[in-house]
LOGU-342337 format. One record per residue (C-alpha): x, z, y; residue in three letters. Coordinates in steps of 0.001 Angstrom, whole numbers, plus 500000, padded with zeros to 6 digits. Layout:
N
XZYala
...
***
This chain:
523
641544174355795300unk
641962175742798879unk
638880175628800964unk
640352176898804435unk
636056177464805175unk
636226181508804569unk
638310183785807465unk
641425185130806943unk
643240187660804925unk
643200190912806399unk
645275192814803943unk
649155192283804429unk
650971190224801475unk
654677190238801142unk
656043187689798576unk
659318188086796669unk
660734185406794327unk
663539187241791776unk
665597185211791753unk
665051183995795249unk
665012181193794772unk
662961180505791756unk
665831178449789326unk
663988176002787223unk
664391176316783513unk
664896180033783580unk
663050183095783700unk
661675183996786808unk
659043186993788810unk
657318186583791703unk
656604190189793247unk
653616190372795822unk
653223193934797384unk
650217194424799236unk
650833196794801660unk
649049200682802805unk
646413199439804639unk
643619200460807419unk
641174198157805887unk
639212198225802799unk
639008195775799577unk
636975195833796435unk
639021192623794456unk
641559190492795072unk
641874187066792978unk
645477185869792656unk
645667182407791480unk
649162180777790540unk
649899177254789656unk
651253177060786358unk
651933173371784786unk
655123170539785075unk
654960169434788793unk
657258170410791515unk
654264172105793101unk
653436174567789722unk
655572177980789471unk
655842178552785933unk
655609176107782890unk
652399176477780599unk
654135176074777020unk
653919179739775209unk
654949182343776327unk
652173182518778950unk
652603184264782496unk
652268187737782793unk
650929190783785220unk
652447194080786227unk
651138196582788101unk
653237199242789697unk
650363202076789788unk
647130202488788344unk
645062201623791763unk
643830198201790359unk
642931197086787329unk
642919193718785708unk
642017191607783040unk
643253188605780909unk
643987185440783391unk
641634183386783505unk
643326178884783780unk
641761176820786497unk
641992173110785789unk
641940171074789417unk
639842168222787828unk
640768166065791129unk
644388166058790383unk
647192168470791514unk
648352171971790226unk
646434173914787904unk
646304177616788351unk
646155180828786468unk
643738183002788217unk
644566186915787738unk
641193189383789050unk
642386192631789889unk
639756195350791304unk
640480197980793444unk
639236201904791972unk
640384203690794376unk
637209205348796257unk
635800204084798864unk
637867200589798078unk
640721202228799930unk
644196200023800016unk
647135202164798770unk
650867200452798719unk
650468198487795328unk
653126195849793764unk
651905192670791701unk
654414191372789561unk
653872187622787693unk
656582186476785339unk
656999183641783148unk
659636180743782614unk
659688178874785697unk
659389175118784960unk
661780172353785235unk
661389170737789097unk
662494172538792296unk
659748172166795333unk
657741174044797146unk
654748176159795087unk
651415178003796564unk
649511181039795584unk
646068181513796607unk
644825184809797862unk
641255185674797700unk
640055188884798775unk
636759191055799480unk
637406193189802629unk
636725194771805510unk
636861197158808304unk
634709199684806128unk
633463200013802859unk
629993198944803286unk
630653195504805057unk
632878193470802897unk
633213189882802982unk
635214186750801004unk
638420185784802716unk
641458183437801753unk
644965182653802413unk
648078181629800548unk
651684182072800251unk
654442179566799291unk
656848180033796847unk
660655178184796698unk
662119176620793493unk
666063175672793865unk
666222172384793053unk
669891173373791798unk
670658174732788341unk
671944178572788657unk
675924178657788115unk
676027180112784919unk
679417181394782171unk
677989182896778685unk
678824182640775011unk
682654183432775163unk
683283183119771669unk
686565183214769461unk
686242180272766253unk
688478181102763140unk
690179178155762012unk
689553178866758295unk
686092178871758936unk
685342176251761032unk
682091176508763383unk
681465180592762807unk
682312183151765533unk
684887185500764255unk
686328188808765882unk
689167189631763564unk
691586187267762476unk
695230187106760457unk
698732187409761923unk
699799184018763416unk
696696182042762451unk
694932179772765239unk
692249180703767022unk
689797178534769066unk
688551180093772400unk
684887178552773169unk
682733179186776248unk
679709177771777778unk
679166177227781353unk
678906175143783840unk
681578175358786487unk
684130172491787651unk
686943174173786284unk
687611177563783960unk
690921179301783361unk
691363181397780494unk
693717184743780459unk
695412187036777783unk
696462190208778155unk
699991190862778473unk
700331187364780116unk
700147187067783782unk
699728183542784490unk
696630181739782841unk
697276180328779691unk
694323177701779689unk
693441176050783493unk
691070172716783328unk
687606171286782801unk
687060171986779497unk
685409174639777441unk
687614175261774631unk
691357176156773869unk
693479176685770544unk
696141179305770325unk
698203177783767832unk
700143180277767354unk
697436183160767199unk
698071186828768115unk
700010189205766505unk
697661192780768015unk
694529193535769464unk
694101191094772104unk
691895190569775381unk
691004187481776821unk
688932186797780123unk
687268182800781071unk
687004182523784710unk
684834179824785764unk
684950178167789022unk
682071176166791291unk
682189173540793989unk
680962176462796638unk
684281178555795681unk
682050181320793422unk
683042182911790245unk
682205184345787278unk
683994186070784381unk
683332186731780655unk
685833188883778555unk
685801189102774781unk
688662191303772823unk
689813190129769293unk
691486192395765987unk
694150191201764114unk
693523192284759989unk
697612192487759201unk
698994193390763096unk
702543193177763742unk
703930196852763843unk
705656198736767218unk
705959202444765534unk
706152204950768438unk
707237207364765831unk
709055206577762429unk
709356209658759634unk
710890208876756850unk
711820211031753694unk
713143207988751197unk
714667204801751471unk
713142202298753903unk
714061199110754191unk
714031196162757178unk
714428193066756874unk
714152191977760572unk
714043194181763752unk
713140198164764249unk
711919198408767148unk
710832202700767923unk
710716205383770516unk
712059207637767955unk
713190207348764569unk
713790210656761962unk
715594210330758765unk
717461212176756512unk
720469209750756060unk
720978206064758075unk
723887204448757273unk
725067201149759180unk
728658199366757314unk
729040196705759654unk
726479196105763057unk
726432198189766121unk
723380200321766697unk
722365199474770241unk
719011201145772274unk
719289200891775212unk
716744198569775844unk
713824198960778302unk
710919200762776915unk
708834200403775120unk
711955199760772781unk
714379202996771710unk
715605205269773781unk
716310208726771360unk
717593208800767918unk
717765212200766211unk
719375213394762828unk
718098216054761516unk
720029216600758010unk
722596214600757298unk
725782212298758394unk
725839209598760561unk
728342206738759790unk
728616203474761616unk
731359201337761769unk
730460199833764773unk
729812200955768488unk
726812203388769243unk
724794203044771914unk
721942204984773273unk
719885204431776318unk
718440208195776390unk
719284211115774311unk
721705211748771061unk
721042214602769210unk
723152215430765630unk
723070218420763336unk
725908216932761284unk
729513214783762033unk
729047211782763618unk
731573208963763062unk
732160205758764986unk
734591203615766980unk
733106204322770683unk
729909206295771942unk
727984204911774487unk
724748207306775822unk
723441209184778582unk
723788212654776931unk
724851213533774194unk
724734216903771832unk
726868218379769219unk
725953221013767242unk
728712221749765323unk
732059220301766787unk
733387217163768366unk
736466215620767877unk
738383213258770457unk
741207211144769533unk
742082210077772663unk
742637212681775900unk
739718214189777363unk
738917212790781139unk
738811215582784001unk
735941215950785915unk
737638216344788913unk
740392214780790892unk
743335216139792118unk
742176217477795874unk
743414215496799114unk
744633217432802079unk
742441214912805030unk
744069216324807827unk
744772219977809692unk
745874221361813318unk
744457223128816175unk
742507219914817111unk
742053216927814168unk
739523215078816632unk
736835212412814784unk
737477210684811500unk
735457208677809400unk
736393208276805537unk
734511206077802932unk
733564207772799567unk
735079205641797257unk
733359208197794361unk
731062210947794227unk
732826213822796068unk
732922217010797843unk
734190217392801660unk
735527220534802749unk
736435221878806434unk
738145224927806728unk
738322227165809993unk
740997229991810087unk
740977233047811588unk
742543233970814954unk
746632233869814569unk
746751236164817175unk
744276238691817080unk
744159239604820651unk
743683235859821933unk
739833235333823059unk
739092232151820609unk
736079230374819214unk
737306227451816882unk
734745225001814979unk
734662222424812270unk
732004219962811535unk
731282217299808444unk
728405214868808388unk
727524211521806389unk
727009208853808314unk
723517207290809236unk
722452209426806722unk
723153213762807809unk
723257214767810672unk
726554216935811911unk
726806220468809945unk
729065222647810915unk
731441226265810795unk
733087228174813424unk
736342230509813017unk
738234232694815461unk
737571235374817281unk
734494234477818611unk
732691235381821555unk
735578236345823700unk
735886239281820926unk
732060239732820835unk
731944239316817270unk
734460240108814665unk
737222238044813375unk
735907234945811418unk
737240232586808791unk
734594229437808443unk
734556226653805211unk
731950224731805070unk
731592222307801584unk
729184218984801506unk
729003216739798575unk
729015213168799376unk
727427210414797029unk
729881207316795967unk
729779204546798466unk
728495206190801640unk
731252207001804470unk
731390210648805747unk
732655212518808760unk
734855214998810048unk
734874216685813369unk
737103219864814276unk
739109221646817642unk
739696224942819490unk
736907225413822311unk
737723228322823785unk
740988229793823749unk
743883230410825873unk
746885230088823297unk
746408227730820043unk
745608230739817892unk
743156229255815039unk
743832225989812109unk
741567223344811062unk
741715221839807340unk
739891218889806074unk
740262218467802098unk
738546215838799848unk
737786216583796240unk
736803213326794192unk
734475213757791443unk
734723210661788492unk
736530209459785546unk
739456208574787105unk
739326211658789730unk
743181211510790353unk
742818207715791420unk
740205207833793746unk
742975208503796378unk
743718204648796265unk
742543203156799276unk
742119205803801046unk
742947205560804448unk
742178208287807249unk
741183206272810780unk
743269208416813523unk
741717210946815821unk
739574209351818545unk
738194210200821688unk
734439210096820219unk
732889213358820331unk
729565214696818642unk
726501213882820864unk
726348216851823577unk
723008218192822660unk
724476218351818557unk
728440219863819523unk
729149223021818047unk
730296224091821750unk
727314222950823349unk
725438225347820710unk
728136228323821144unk
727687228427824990unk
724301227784824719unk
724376230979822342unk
726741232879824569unk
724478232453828043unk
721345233486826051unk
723149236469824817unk
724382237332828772unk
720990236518829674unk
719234239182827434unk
721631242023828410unk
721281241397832633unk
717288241218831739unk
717964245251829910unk
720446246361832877unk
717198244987835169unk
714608247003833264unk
717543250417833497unk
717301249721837205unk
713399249502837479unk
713567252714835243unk
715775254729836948unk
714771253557841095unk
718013252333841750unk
719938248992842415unk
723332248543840633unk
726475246361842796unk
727468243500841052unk
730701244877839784unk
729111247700838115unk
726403245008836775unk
729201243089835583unk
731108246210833888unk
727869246849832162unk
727354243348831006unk
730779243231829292unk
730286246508827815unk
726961245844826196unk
728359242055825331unk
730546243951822865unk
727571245733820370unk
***
């Protein structure tokens, strides 16, 4: 139908196949924006092939092809077919005229759509337009612009549908406890695998595109098809399904008569006025979601077996059984033991003492509680400054107390204790000597108090390494951190004696300096 005898377009024509490509067999647009424009143009003829070769766009069975317009510059009316008598495509020819004035081109889209027909190739639209470089002098031009049809089908996953066996060949969304289902899908990937949820792993992986749950589902259920192509793409479909008589987890049970089970109870809580057990153990301490709490409210609890809760126990009446198992547990009236009552504490361990107990590591064989104790001065005119120091190994750093009379009697006379609980398993450290003195006037202690069932016991084992010659890290020893204290503290009074001097004109000798310096070392 081309001539190629009239000039060329001069209005710009973009082309935009959705999808791009054009798939055959499905619905398809082909978008043509003509552009804002310097040029004018009274009517533009748009003529697309339309029939069953490779080289027609859209098939000519009902429905026919449409037009939309994205603004209300040009008009248009019905399309008008074009048979090509000599063979070749035929065309649908759409004449749309321009009402702006003046024929001025404003930014217009022209969108044809219409089921795209069954071969992939290559189609053409012909352009026709009347236009110009002004209004008055327009002239007939033509050009075309190709089109691409895939020649591929489009990868495609629909229909997910759930088949009741009951009723065979009807889609069904709610079905009866334990029945089977049939899973159905359409699609056509090389391979699909089919998920429920609360399953990790797939329970369906292969080429077909069905699968029976024999079994059914017992709740509200989700399933999601994944299908797979030979280019690595995917798509997913999910469909959720109902069960009519579910299989009951209660997160709460209240019950004011008789209830009966016949299998399991599985609950997060239960409330009754009376549960009686003759002969099996009541046992939850399961993981959730299964119990963790049981609470009665009214009346007596009797079991003959062992009681076990994972949580809390909470009774307003007596509670009889063999052995209680739980991680707390209240009484609100009284409890009676048959056997003795455990201490909480072991008897405490005297570690080691002196004037210098060096470096020790123990091991915690339970939970515990290390304490260091630092006496005051034994004679109270000596100059002193005594520490002791705990840590936990690889895991606190050194902590420490001093005792004495510190500071070369700078500060008053000092008893130190210092307490750390340990945790069962970890090893912890002691650390303790006189660093300044000129007699052995202060006492270190190092005491362990175990913590545990079997508190007096915990002693077994328990070995204390002898002193050593390791030492705390110099920039972490309690002396490092006393002298460091002690020349700060000299440092601040010689910087007040240097100010008295400035104030006063005058220039102290060094032994008054040093007088001074004592003297005001003492407040």
């Amino acid at each position: 139908m081309q001539t190629d005898t009239k000039p060329e377009l001069l209005l710009d024509y973009n082309v935009t196949p959705l999808p791009s490509p054009l798939v055959p067999g499905q619905s398809g647009k082909v978008k043509i924006t003509v552009e804002d424009s310097p040029y004018y143009c009274d009517q533009i003829q748009f003529s697309v092939p339309c029939g069953d070769d490779p080289a027609d766009i859209f098939a000519t069975p009902p429905p026919k092809p449409s037009l939309c317009i994205s603004n209300n510059h040009w008009t248009t009316g019905d399309p008008k077919p074009i048979h090509n008598t000599e063979g070749g495509p035929h065309y649908y020819q759409w004449t749309v005229s321009n009402a702006e004035n003046n024929y001025a081109v404003i930014k217009t889209d022209f969108t044809f759509t219409g089921n795209v027909n069954a071969l992939g190739g290559q189609a053409q639209i012909i352009i026709d337009e009347d236009s110009g470089t002004n209004p008055g002098d327009l002239e007939g031009r033509e050009g075309y612009r190709s089109v691409t049809k895939s020649d591929k089908p489009l990868f495609y996953l629909r229909n997910l549908l759930a088949i009741d066996h009951l009723s065979p060949g009807f889609p069904c969304g709610a079905f009866k406890l334990g029945y089977p289902i049939e899973i159905t899908w359409e699609g056509n990937g090389t391979s699909y695998d089919l998920y429920q949820s609360g399953i990790s792993k797939a329970i369906y992986s292969g080429q077909d595109t069905n699968y029976t749950l024999e079994q059914g589902i017992t709740d509200i259920t989700t399933f999601c098809c994944v299908a797979h192509n030979a280019n690595g793409d995917k798509l997913y479909e999910c469909l959720t399904l109902t069960v009519t008589n579910p299989a009951i987890t209660a997160q709460t049970v209240t019950s004011a008569g008789q209830e009966e089970v016949d299998g399991d109870m599985t609950t997060n809580q239960a409330t009754c006025n009376t549960l009686s057990l003759s002969s099996n153990p009541t046992v939850m301490a399961a993981p959730p979601p299964n119990a963790s709490n049981l609470i009665d409210n009214a009346s007596a609890f009797r079991l003959n077996g062992d009681f076990k809760v994972g949580g809390d126990a909470s009774f307003t009446g007596p509670l009889t059984c063999d052995s209680i198992n739980t991680d707390n547990l209240t009484i609100q009236q009284s409890l009676t033991l048959n056997t003795q009552q455990e201490s909480l504490f072991g008897a405490p361990i005297l570690v080691t003492s002196g004037i210098d107990i060096g470096f020790g590591i123990v091991p915690a064989v339970s939970d515990g509680y290390a304490v260091v104790t630092v006496s005051g001065p034994i004679l109270p005119i000596t100059e002193s400054a005594a520490y002791g120091a705990l840590g936990i190994a690889g895991v606190l750093d050194w902590i420490y107390t001093y005792g004495g009379n510190s500071g070369l009697q700078y500060m008053s006379e000092t008893d130190g204790y210092l307490m750390l609980p340990v945790p069962a398993g970890s090893s912890w450290m002691y650390q303790g000597a006189n660093i300044i003195a000129s007699a052995p006037i202060s006492f270190i202690s190092v005491y362990w108090i175990p913590v545990g069932k079997a508190g007096s016991e915990q002693s077994v084992g328990f070995k204390t390494p002898p002193p050593s010659g390791k030492n705390i890290p110099d920039d972490k020893h309690p002396r490092a951190h006393f002298e460091r204290y002690l020349a700060a503290k000299r440092k601040r009074r010689s910087e007040l004696i240097a100010s008295v001097e400035t104030m006063l004109e005058t220039t102290f000798d060094a032994a008054q300096k040093e007088e001074m310096i004592e003297q005001l070392m003492k407040l």
